[in-house]
C-alpha positions as CSV (number, residue, x, y, z in Angstrom):
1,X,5.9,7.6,-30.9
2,X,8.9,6.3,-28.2
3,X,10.9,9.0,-29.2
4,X,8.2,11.7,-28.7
5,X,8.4,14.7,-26.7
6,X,5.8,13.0,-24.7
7,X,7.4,9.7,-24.3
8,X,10.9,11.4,-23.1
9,X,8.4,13.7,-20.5
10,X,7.0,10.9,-18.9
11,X,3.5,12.7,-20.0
12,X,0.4,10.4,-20.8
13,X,-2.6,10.4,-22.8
14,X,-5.5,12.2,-20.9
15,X,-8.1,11.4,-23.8
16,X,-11.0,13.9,-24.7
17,X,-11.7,17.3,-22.3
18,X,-13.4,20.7,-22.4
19,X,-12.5,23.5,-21.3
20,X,-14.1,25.0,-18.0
21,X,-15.8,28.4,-18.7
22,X,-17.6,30.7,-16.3
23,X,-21.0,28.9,-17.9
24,X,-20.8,25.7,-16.3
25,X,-18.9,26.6,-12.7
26,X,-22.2,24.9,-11.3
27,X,-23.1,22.0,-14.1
28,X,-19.6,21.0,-15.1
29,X,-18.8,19.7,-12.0
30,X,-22.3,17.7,-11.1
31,X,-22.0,16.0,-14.9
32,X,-22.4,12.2,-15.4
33,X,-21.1,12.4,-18.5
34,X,-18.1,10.8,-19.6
35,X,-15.2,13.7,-19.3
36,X,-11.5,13.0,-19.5
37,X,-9.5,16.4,-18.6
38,X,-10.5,20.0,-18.1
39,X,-8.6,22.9,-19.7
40,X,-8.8,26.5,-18.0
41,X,-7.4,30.0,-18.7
42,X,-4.9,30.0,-16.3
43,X,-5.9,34.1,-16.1
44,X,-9.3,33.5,-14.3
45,X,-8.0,31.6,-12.2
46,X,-4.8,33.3,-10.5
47,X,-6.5,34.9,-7.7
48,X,-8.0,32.9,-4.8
49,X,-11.6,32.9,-3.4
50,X,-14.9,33.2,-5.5
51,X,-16.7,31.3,-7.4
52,X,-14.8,30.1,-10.2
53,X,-12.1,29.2,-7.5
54,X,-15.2,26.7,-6.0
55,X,-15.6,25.2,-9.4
56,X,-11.9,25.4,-10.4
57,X,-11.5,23.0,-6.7
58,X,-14.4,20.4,-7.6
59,X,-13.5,20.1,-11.1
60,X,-9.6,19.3,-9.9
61,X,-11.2,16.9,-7.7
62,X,-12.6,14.4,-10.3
63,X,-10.4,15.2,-13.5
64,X,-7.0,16.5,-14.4
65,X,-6.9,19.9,-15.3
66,X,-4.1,21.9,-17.6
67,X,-3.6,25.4,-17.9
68,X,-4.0,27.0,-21.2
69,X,-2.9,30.7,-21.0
70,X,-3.4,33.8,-23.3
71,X,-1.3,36.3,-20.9
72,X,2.6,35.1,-21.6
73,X,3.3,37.4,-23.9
74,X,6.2,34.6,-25.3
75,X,7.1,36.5,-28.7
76,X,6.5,40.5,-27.8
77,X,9.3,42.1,-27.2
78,X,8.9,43.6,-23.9
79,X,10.2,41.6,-20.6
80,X,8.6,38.7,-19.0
81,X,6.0,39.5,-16.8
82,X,8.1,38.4,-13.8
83,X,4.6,38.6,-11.4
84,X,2.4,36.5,-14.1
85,X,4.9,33.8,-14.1
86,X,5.4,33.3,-10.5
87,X,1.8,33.0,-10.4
88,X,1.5,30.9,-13.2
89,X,3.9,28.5,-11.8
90,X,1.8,28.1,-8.1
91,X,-1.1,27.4,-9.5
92,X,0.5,24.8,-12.3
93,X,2.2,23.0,-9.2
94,X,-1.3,23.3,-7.4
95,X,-3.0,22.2,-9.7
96,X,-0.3,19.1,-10.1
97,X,-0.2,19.7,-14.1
98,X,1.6,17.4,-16.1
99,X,2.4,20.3,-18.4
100,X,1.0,23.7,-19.5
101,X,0.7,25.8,-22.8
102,X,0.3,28.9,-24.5
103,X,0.7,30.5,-27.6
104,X,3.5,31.6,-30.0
105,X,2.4,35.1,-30.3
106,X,2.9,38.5,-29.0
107,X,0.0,40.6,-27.0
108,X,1.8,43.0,-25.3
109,X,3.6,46.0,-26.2
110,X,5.1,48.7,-24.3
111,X,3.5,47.6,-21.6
112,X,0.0,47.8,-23.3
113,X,-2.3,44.8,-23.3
114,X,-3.7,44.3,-26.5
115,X,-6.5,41.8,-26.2
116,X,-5.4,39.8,-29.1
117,X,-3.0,36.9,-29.8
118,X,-0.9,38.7,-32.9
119,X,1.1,36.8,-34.9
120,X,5.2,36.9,-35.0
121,X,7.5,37.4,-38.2
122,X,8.4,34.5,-38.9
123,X,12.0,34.9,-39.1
124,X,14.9,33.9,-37.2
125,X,15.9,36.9,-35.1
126,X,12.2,36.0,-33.7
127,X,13.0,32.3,-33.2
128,X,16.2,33.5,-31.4
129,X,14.2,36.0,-29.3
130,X,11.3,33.5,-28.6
131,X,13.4,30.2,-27.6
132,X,15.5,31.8,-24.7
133,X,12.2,33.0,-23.6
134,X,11.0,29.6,-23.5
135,X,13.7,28.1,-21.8
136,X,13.3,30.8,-19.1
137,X,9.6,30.0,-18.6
138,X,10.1,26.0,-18.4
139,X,12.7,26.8,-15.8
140,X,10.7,29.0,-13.7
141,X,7.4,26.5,-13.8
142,X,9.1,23.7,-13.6
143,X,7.0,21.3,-16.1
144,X,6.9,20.7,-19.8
145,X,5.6,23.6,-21.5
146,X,3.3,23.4,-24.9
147,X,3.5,25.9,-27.4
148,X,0.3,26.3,-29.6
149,X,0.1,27.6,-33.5
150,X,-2.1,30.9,-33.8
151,X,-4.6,31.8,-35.9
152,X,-3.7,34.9,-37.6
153,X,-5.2,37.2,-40.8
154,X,-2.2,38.9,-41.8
155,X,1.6,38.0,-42.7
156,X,4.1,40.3,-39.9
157,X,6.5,41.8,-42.7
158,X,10.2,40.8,-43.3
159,X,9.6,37.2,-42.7
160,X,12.1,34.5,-44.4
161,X,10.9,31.2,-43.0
162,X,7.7,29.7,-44.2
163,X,5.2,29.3,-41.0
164,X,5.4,25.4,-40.2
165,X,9.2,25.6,-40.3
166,X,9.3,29.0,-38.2
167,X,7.3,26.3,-35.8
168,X,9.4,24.0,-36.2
169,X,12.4,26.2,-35.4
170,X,11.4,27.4,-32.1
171,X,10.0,23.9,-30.7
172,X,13.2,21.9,-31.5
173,X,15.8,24.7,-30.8
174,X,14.2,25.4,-27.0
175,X,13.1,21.8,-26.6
176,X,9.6,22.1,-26.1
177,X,6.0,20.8,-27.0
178,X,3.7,21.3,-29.1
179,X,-0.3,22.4,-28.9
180,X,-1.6,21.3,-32.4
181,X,-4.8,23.5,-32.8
182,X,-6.2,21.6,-35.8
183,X,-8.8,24.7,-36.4
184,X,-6.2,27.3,-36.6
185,X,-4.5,24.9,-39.1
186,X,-7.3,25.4,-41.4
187,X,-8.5,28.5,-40.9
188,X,-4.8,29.8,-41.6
189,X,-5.0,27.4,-44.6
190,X,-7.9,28.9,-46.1
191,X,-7.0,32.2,-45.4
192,X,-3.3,32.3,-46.7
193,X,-3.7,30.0,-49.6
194,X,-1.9,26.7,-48.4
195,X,-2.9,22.8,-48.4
196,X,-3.2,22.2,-44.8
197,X,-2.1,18.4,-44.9
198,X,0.7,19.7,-46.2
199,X,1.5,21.9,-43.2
200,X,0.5,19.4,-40.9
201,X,3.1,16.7,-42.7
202,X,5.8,19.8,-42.5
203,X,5.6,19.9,-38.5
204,X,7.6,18.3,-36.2
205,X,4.8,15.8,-35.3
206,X,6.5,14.1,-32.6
207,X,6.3,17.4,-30.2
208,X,2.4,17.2,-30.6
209,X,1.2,16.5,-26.5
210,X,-2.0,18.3,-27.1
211,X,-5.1,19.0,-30.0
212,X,-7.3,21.9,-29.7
213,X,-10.7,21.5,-32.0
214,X,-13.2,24.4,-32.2
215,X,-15.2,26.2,-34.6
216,X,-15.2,28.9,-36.2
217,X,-17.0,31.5,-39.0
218,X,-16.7,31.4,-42.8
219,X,-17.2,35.3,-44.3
220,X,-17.1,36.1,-47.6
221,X,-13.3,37.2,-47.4
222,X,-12.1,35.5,-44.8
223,X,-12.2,32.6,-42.2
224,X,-12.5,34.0,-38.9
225,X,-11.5,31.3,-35.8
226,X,-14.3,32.3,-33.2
227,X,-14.4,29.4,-31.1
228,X,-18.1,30.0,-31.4
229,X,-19.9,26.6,-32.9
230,X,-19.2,23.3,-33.8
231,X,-16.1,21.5,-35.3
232,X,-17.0,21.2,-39.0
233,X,-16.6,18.5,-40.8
234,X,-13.6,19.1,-42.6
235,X,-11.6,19.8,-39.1
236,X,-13.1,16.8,-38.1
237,X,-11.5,15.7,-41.2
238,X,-7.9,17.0,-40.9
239,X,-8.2,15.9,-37.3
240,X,-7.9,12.2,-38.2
241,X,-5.6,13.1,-40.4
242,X,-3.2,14.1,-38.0
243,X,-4.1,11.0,-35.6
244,X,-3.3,9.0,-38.1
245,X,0.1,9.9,-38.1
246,X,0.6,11.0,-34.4
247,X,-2.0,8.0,-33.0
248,X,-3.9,9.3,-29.8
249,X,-3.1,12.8,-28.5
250,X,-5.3,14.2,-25.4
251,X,-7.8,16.2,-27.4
252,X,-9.6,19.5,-26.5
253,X,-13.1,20.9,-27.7
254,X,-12.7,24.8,-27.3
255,X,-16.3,26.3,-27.6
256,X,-15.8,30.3,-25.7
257,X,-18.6,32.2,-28.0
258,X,-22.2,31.6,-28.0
259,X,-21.5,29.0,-25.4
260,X,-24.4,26.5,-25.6
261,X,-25.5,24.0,-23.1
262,X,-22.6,21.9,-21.2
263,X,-24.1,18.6,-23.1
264,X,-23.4,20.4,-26.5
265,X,-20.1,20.6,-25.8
266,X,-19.8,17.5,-24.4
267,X,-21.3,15.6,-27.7
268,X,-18.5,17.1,-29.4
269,X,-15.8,15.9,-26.7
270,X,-17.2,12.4,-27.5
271,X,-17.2,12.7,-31.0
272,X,-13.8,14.0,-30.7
273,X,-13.2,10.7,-28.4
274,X,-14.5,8.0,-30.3
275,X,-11.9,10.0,-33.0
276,X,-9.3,8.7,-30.6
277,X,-10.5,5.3,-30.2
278,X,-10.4,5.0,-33.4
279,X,-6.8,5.8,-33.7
280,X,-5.6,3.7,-31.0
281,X,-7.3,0.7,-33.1
């Protein structure tokens, strides 16, 4: 797309990564395997020293890596952590990242951590909270900055926007990207009752810079996204789905539960990578 938020970034095409968990700080970075990119939690990783700073170093020395964060606490209502962005912002520019993301959610409140990624009204006196917010944060880091779609297993109350133009809101009105998690796409879908092609032809598909693909655990009542298996095959599914209308977007495999060996995950990043190929064809 020329006219994609990409495109008018300057920000290319990184092909298919994984993310870098505690589990392979000593395999990930000895692999011969084809890899393209490496995500981390920007949150183990603000400190320096230790071991996951050693394999955060040689894994920046043979691949680029992107920050994916869980600690901005974008949509809650209390201030900015003023400290977690600073920090945030020296290790993006460290780390020479052509962009960074998190997610549009709040998980913070009164100052209390919540150790969850809750879900936002969708409304607009939250898309006029959130994109100032936004603005503030892409100022501060200095680099494009990726929002990504939650997974979430209960509507907030009082909202008047459906959720794929409550996405679309906020990405166009502060200018920023898009992190298409295709698995939260479905898991959403199955859970609330919506066609999720039909979501994914609602979003504003030129914003999509990134993909994240993981699994996740069907219950009798409800889909629960637990990052904690394989992609299955109908994400793999709505995966090409979206390439085929976006074309080749750098493409993660999230796998944080029940974490198998590094080649497990890296079957699935070529899977997800001959996905790609595919599309550019």
């Amino acid at each position: 797309m020329s006219d994609s938020y990409a495109h008018r970034h300057g920000l290319t095409f990184l092909g298919a990564g994984i993310g870098l968990r505690r589990e392979f700080y000593e395999t990930l970075p000895r692999t011969e395997r084809t890899l393209d990119w490496v995500e981390i939690v920007p949150e183990n990783f603000l400190s320096l020293g230790g071991r996951s700073q050693r394999a955060l170093e040689a894994c920046a020395e043979r691949w680029r890596v992107l920050p994916h964060g869980v600690g901005l606490n974008i949509g809650g209502p209390d201030p900015l952590d003023e400290d977690y962005v600073t920090r945030l912002a020296a290790l993006t520019r460290r780390l020479d990242a052509p962009f960074f993301s998190d997610h549009l959610c709040y998980s913070r409140l009164g100052g209390v951590v919540l150790h969850d990624l809750l879900p936002l009204p969708f409304h607009e006196e939250a898309v006029e909270h959130v994109v100032p917010r936004v603005r503030e944060v892409m100022d501060r880091v200095g680099r494009p900055f990726l929002l990504e779609n939650p997974s979430y297993y209960a509507r907030m109350p009082g909202g008047t926007l459906d959720e794929a133009t409550f996405l679309r809101r906020v990405a166009e009105e502060a200018d920023c990207g898009l992190l298409l998690d295709v698995n939260n796409v479905y898991v959403n879908a199955q859970n609330h009752g919506y066609e999720p092609r039909a979501f994914v032809d609602a979003l504003p598909l030129e914003r999509v810079v990134q993909i994240h693909l993981a699994g996740h655990e069907r219950r009798p009542e409800v889909v629960i996204d637990t990052h904690g298996g394989p992609v299955c095959d109908e994400v793999w599914s709505l995966y090409r789905y979206v390439l085929a209308r976006t074309g080749p977007v750098s493409t993660l495999i999230e796998w944080d539960q029940s974490i198998p060996s590094l080649e497990a995950v890296l079957d699935e990043a070529d899977r997800a990578r001959e996905d790609l190929r595919e599309a550019a064809r």
